[in-house]
C-alpha positions as a printed Julia matrix, in Angstrom:
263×3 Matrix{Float64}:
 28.58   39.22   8.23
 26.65   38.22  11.06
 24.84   35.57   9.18
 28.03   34.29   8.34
 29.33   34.1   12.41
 25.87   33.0   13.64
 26.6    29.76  10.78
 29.65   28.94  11.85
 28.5    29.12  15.93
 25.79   26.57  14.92
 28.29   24.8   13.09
 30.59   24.74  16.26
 27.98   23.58  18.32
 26.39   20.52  16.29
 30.66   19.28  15.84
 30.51   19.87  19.73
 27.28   18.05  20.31
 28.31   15.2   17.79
 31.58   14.91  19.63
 29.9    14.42  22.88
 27.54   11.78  20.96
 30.65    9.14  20.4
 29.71    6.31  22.01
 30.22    4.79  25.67
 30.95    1.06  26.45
 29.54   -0.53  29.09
 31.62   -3.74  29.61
 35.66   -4.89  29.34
 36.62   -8.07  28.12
 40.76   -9.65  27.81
 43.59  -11.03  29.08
 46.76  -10.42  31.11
 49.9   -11.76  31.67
 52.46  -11.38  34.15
 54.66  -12.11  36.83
 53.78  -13.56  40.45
 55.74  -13.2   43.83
 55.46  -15.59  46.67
 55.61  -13.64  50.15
 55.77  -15.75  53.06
 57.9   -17.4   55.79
 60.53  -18.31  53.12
 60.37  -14.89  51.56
 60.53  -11.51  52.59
 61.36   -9.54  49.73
 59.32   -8.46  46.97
 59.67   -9.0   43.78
 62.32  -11.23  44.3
 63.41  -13.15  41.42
 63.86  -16.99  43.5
 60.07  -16.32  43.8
 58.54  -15.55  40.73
 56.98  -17.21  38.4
 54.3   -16.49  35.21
 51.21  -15.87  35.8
 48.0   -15.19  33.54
 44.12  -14.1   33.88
 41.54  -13.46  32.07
 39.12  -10.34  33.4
 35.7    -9.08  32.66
 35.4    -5.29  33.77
 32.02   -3.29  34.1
 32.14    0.33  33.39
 29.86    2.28  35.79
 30.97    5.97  34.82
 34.47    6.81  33.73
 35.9     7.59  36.79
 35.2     3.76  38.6
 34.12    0.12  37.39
 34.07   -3.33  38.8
 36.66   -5.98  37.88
 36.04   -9.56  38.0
 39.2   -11.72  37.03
 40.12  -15.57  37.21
 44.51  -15.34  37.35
 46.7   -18.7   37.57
 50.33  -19.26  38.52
 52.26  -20.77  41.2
 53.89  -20.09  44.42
 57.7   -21.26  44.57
 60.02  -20.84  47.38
 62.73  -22.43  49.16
 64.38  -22.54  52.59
 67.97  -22.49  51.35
 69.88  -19.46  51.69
 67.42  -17.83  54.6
 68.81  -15.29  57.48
 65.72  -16.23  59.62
 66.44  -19.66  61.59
 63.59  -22.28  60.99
 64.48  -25.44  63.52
 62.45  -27.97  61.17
 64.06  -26.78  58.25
 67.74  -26.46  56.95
 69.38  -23.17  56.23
 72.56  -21.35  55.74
 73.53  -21.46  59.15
 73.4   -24.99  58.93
 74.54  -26.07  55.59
 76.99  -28.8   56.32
 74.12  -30.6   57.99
 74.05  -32.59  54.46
 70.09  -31.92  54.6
 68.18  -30.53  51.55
 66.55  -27.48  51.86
 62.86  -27.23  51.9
 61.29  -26.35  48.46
 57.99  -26.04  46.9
 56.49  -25.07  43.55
 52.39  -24.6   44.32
 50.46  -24.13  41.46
 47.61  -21.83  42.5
 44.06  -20.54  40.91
 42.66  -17.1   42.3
 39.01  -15.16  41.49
 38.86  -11.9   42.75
 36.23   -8.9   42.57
 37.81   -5.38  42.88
 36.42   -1.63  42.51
 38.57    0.09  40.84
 38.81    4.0   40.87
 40.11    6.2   38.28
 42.2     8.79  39.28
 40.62   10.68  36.34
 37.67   10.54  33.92
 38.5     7.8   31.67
 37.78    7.65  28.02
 38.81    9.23  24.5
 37.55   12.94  25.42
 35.02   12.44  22.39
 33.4    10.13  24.31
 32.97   12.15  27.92
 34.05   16.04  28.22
 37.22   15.72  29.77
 38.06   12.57  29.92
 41.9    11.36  29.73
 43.24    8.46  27.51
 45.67    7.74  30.62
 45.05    7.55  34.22
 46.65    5.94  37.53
 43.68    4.28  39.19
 43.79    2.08  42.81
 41.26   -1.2   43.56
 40.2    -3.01  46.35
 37.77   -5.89  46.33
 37.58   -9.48  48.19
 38.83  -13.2   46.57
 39.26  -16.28  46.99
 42.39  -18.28  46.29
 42.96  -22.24  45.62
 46.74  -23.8   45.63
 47.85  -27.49  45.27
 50.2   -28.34  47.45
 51.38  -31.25  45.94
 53.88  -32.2   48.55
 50.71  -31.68  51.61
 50.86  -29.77  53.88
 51.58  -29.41  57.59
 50.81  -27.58  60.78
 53.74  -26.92  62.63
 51.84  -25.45  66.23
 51.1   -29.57  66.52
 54.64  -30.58  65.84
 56.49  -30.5   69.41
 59.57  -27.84  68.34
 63.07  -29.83  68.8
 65.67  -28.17  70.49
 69.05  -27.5   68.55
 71.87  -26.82  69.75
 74.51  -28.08  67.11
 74.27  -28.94  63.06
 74.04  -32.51  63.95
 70.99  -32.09  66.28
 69.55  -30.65  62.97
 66.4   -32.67  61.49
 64.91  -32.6   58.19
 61.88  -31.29  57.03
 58.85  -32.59  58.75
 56.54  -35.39  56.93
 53.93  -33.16  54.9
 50.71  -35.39  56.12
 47.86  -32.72  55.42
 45.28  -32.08  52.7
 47.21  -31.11  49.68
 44.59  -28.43  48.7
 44.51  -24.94  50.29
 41.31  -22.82  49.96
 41.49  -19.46  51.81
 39.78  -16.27  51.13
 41.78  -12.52  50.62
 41.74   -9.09  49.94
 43.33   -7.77  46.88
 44.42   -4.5   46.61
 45.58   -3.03  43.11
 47.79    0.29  42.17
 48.4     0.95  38.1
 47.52    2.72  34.91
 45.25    2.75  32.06
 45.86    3.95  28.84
 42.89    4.15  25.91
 44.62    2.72  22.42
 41.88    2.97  20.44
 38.16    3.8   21.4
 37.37   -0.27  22.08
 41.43   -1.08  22.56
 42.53   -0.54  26.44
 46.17   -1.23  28.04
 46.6    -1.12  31.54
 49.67   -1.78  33.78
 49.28   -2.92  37.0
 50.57   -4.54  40.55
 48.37   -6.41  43.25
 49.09   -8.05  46.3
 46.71  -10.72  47.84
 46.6   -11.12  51.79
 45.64  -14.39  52.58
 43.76  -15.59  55.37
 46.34  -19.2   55.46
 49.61  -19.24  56.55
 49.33  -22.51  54.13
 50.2   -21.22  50.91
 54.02  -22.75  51.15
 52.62  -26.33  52.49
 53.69  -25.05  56.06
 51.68  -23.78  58.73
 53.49  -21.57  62.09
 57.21  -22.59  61.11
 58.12  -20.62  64.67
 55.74  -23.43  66.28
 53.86  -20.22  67.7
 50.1   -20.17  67.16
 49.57  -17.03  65.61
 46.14  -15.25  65.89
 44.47  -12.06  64.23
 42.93  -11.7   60.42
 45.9   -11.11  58.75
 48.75  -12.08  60.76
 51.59  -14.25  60.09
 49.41  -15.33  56.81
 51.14  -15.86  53.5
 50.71  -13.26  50.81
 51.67  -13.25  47.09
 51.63  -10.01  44.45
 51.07  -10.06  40.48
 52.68   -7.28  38.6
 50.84   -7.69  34.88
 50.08   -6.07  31.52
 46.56   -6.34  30.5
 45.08   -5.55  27.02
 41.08   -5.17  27.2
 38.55   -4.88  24.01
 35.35   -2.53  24.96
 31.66   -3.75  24.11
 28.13   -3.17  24.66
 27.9     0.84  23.84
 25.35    2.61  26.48
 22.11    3.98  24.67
 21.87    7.35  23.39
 18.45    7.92  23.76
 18.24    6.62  27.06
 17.96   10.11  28.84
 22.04    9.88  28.53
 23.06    7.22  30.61
């Protein structure tokens, strides 16, 4: 009898040991796609359907332990927007308030690159619970890193703090949008910051669900600088912003030695 329980405890413990022996994965490698929200001077909600457009990136992650990693990604889309329909008064451009002016509203569709580097932390151990003791196939996790962001503005751009402000007082004193004269690409850094979920398919097969908004350091992103013609200063103020909400799908690779004093 107890040559029979002592069996089965050593039995136990090798299925334990072997459990803990599945392997880890050092690196992340896919693709997301999504949806992308301008948030600017002609915007102010988010998520708003004028302002959204598709968006996709490709992402390379790097597992350092399962509760954090770094996340390098390269995401394109575009920025649209439009000054029709706005409750905030622009005097260079034509809204609501003035619609019988006969002027068109001003619009813009920017198509825009972005690279970004975020740490990302798991809310909990991350993994298939072979893999790591007590690790969870699903997990909310938050990021924060740095990027940098390109968009052509193929209609230029302009800075409105040089543009003397005109004085309106009726819809025919009302002037179109200013001449875009300035460099048509925008280069700018920001700082991403990222709330979702991850969820372990399989042990290499990872979906994760997640939104991200980018503060800019331009107030360029929509082709116009300062529409108030006030200079604004400070790091992040009056600057154009725009947020990704995306589904990503993730393949794991390059399993972690397991002889190497258990990495």
């Amino acid at each position: 009898m107890i040559k029979s329980l002592i069996a089965i405890a050593m039995m136990f413990s090798c299925t334990t040991m072997m459990a803990q022996d599945d392997p880890e994965y050092r690196m992340e490698f896919g693709a997301g796609l999504g949806l992308m929200t301008y948030e600017g001077d002609f915007n102010g909600a988010i998520l708003s359907g004028e302002n959204t457009s598709p968006t996709g990136s490709v992402l390379l992650r790097r597992v350092m332990n399962p509760r954090s990693a770094l996340r390098f990604a390269l995401g394109f889309g575009s920025l649209k927007g439009s000054s029709k329909n706005l409750s905030t008064y622009y005097p260079d451009f034509n809204t609501s308030q003035y619609a019988e002016s006969a002027r068109e509203p001003y619009e813009f569709k920017n198509t825009l690159v972005d690279f970004n580097a975020l740490y990302e932390y798991n809310f909990f151990p991350y993994g298939t619970g072979r893999d790591y003791r007590g690790a969870k196939r699903l997990t909310p996790f938050i990021g924060i890193g740095l990027g940098f962001t390109y968009v052509n503005s193929k209609n230029g751009t302009i800075d409105l703090t040089a543009v003397p402000a005109k004085v309106v007082n009726s819809p025919s004193d009302l002037f179109g949008s200013p001449e875009m004269t300035g460099s048509k690409g925008v280069i700018t850094a920001n700082l991403p910051i990222a709330f979702g979920i991850k969820y372990k398919v399989a042990d290499r097969v990872n979906l994760g669900l997640e939104w991200m908004i980018h503060f800019t350091l331009s107030d360029k992103l929509d082709g116009v600088k300062d529409p108030y013609h006030i200079s604004s200063t400070g790091i992040f103020k009056n600057t154009d912003c725009y947020s990704n909400l995306q589904v990503s799908l993730t393949y794991s690779f390059w399993e972690k030695c397991k002889t190497c004093f258990k990495e």
